[in-house]
C-alpha positions as CSV (number, residue, x, y, z in Angstrom):
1,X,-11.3,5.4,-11.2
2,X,-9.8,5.5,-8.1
3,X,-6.7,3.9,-9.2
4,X,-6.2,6.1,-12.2
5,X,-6.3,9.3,-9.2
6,X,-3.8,7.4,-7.3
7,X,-0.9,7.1,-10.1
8,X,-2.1,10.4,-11.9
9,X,1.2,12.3,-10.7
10,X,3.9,11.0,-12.1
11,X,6.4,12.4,-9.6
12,X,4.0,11.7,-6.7
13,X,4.8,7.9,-4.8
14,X,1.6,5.3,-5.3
15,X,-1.1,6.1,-2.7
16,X,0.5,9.3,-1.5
17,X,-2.4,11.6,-2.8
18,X,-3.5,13.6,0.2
19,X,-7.0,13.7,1.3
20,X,-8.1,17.2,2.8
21,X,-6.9,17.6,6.3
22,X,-8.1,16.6,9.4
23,X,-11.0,18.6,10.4
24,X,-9.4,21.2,12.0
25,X,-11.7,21.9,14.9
26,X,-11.7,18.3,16.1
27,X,-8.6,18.2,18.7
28,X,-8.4,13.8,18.9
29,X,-9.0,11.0,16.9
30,X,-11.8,9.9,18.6
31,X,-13.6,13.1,17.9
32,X,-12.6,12.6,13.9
33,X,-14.2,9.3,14.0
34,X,-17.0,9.7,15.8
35,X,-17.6,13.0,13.4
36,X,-16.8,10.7,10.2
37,X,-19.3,7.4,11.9
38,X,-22.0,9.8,12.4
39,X,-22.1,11.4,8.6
40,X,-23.1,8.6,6.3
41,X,-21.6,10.9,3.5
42,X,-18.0,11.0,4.6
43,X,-16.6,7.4,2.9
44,X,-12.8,9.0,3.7
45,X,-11.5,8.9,7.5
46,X,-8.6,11.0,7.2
47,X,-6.7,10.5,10.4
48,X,-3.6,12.5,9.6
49,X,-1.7,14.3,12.1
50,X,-3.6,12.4,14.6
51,X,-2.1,10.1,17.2
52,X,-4.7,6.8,16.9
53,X,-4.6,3.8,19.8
54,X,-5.8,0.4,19.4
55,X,-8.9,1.8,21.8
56,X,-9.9,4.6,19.3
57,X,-9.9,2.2,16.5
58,X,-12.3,-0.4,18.6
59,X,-14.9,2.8,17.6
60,X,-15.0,1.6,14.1
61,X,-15.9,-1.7,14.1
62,X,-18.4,-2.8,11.7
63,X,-18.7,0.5,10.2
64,X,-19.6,-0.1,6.4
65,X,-19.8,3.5,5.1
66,X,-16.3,4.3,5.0
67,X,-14.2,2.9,2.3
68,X,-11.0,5.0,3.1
69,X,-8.6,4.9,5.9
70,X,-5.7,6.9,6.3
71,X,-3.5,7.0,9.8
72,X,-0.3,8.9,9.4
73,X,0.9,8.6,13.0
74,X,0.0,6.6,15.5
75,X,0.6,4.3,18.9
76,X,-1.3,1.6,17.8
77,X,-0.9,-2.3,17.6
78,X,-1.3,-4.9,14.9
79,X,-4.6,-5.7,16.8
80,X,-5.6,-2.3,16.2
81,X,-6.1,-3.8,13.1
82,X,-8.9,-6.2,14.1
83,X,-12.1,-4.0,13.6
84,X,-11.3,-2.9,10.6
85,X,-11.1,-6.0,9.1
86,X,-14.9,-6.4,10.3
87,X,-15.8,-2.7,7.8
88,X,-17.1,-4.6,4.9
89,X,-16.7,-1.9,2.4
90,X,-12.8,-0.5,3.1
91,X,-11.2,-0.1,0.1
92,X,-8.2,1.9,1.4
93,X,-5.9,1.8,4.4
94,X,-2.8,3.7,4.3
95,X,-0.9,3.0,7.6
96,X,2.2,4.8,8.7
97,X,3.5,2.5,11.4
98,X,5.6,-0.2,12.2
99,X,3.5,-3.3,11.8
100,X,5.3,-6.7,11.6
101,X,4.0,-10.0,10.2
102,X,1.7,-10.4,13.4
103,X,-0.8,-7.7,11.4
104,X,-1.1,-9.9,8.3
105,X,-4.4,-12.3,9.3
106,X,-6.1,-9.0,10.4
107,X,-5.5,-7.7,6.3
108,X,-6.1,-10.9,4.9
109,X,-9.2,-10.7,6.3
110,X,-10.6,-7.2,4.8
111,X,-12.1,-8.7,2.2
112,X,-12.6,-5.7,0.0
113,X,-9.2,-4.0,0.5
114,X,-7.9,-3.3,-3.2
115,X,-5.3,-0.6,-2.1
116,X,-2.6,-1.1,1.0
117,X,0.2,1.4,1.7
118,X,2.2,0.4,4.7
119,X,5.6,2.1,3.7
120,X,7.2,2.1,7.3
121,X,6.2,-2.1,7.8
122,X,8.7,-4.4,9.1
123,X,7.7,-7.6,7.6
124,X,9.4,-10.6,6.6
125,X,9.5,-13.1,3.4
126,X,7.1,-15.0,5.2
127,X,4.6,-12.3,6.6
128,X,4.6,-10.9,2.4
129,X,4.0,-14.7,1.6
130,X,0.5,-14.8,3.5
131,X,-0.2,-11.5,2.3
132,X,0.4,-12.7,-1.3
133,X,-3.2,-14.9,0.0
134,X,-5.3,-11.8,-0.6
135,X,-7.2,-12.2,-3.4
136,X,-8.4,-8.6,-4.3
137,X,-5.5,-5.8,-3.4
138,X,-4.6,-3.9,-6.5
139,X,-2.0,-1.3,-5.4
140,X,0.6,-2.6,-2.6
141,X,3.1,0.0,-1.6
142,X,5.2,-1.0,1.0
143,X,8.6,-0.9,2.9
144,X,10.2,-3.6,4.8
145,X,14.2,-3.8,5.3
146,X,14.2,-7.8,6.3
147,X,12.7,-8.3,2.9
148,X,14.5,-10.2,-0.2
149,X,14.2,-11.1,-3.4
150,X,12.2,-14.5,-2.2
151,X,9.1,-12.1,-1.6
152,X,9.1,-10.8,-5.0
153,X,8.5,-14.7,-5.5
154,X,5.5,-14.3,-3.7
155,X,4.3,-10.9,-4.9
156,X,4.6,-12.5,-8.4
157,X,1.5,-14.7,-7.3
158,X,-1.0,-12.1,-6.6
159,X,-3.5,-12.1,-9.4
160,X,-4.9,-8.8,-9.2
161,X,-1.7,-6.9,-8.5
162,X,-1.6,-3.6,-10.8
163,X,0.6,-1.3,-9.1
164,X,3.9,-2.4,-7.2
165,X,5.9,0.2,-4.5
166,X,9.2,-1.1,-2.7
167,X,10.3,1.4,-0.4
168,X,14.2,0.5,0.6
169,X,13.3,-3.1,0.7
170,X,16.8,-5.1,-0.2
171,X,16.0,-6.8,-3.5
172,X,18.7,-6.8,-6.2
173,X,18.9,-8.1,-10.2
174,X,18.7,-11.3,-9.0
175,X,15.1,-11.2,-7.5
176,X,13.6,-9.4,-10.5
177,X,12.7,-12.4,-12.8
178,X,10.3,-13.2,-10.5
179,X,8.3,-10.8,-12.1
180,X,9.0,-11.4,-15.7
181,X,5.5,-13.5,-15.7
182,X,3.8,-10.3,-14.6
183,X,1.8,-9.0,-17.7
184,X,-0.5,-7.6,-15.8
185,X,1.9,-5.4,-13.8
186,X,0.8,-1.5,-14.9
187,X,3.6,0.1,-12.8
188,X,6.4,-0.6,-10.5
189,X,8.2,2.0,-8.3
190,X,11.2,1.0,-6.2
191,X,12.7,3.6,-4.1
192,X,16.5,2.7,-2.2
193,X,17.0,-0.9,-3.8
194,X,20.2,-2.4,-5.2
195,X,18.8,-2.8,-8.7
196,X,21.5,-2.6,-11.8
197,X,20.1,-0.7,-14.7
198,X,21.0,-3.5,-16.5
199,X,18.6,-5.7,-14.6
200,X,16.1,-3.3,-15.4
201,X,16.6,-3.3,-19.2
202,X,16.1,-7.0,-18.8
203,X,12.6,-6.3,-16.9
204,X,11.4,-4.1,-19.3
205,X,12.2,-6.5,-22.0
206,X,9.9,-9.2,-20.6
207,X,7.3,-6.6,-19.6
208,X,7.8,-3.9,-22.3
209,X,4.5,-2.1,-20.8
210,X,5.8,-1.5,-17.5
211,X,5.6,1.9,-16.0
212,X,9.0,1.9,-14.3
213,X,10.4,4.8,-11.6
214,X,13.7,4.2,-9.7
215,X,14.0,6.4,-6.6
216,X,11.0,8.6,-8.4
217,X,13.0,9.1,-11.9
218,X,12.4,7.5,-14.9
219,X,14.8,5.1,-16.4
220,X,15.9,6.1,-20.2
221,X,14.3,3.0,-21.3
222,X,10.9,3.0,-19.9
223,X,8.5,3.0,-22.5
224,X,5.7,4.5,-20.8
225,X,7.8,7.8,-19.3
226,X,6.0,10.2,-21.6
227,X,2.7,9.0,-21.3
228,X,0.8,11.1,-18.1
């Protein structure tokens, strides 16, 4: 259910739908989470707008309510990332910062995680090759300019991989058989690439389900562009 709200808007990038604001009367982020820790009903901590620190984040260790985290600013670290991993339930976590490959044991180790958005990430082949370990994320959207076509290799491995974002990450025809073998690929945007059309008539012809946007058009051959 969750993913069918996530990819409802067509024109809309994976993971971008916008929860309600940050409660407007609370001033910090600490005063958003301890607001959001303290209502057992509030799954969603929306922390948009909101500079967040590794110390404010310590706050929500072993928390198992909330399923959602969303962080549009912030001066944290990659070991901001180390209580979360200890929330048993988190689902979501949309981070825009720029985390590097040291932040990829803390995400391997959120178990439940099905949906990661990381669009301003700066990690390599290898830190999307021990990503490619977790066994359960669903939707990756993500960015990374020291990226090639060898971490499509590696994306092309994870199992339970539905819905595929590549913001201005450097892959070109070359790196897209990697995911011929992906029938269970739903959709695949890829925003500022090097793609030819003509290596995407050749995708689409091994995965002739795809949901395909380029730079968030349709391509004339995309099967699926008709169907929202």
């Amino acid at each position: 259910m969750l993913a069918v709200l996530l990819i409802a808007a067509c024109d809309a990038p994976l993971l971008e739908t916008r929860q309600s604001p940050a409660i407007a009367a609370q001033t910090t982020a600490r005063q958003v989470i301890n607001d959001t820790l303290t209502n057992p009903a509030k799954t969603t901590l929306d922390l948009d707008g909101l500079q967040v620190t590794d110390q404010e984040l310590l706050l929500l260790a072993n928390s198992n309510h909330i399923t959602s985290i969303l962080i549009d600013s912030s001066n944290m670290s990659e070991k901001g990332l180390i209580p979360l991993a200890s929330m048993e339930n988190l689902i979501q976590l949309r981070i825009r910062s720029r985390l590097t490959d040291a932040a990829i044991p803390f995400i391997i180790n959120m178990k439940s995680l099905q949906f990661l958005n990381l669009p301003q990430a700066d990690f390599t082949d290898d830190g999307i090759l021990a990503l490619s370990a977790h066994p359960n994320i669903e939707l990756l959207r993500i960015g990374g300019k020291r990226l090639s076509n060898k971490s499509l290799e590696s994306i092309a491995t994870m199992s339970s991989l539905s819905f595929l974002h590549l913001i201005a990450v450097p892959i070109d025809d070359q790196g897209l058989p990697a995911l011929y073998g992906m029938q269970h690929l739903q959709s695949l945007y890829l925003d500022d690439t090097v793609v030819t059309d003509e290596g995407l008539v050749k995708l689409l012809e091994q995965l002739p389900r795809l949901h395909l946007h380029i730079n968030q058009n349709h391509i004339d051959r995309d099967p699926n562009k008709h169907e929202h």
